[in-house]
N, C-alpha and C positions, 0 to 999 in steps of 0.2 A: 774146649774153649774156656778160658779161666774170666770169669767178670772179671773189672775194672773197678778200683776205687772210687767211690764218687763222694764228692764231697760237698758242701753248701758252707761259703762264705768261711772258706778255710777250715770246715770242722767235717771231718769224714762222716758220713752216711750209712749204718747198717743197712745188707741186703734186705729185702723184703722178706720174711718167712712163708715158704708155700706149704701153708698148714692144708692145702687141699691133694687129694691125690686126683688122678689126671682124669681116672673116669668122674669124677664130683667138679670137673672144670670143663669136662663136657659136656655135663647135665645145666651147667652153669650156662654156657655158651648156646645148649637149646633151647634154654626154658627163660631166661634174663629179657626183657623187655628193651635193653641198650642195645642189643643184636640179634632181637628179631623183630623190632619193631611192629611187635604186638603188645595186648594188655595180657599179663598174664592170669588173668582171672576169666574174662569173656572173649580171649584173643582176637578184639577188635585190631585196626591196623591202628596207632598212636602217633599224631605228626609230628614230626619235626620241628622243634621249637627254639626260638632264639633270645636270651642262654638257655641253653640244655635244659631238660625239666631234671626238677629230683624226685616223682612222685610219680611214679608211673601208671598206674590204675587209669582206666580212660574215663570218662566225663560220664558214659553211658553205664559201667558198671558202678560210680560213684552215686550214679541219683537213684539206684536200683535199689542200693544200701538203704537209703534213706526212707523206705517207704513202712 
């Protein structure tokens, strides 16, 4: 299958560069806090938040830092 041009507001789009190889994108995909909605430091569960968070560390391993 050949991608498609994509473009934004008339001006073509370079593809993405997949600088990972595929095992380091499933390491990505176990270990990423956005899809396993754990903390990836104390693997609490991290809820669901509306907008998205960008910070993902949970609240519990944040005040553990702190002491």
């Amino acid at each position: 299958m050949t991608p498609t041009q994509a473009f934004y507001n008339g001006t073509p789009i370079a593809p993405p560069s997949n600088h990972l190889t595929t095992e380091q994108n499933m390491e990505l995909l176990d270990w990423h806090p956005i899809f396993t909605g754990r903390c990836p430091n104390c693997e609490r569960p991290i809820r669901e938040t509306t907008p998205p968070r960008s910070h993902w560390d949970c609240a519990e391993f944040e005040a553990s830092q702190g002491e």
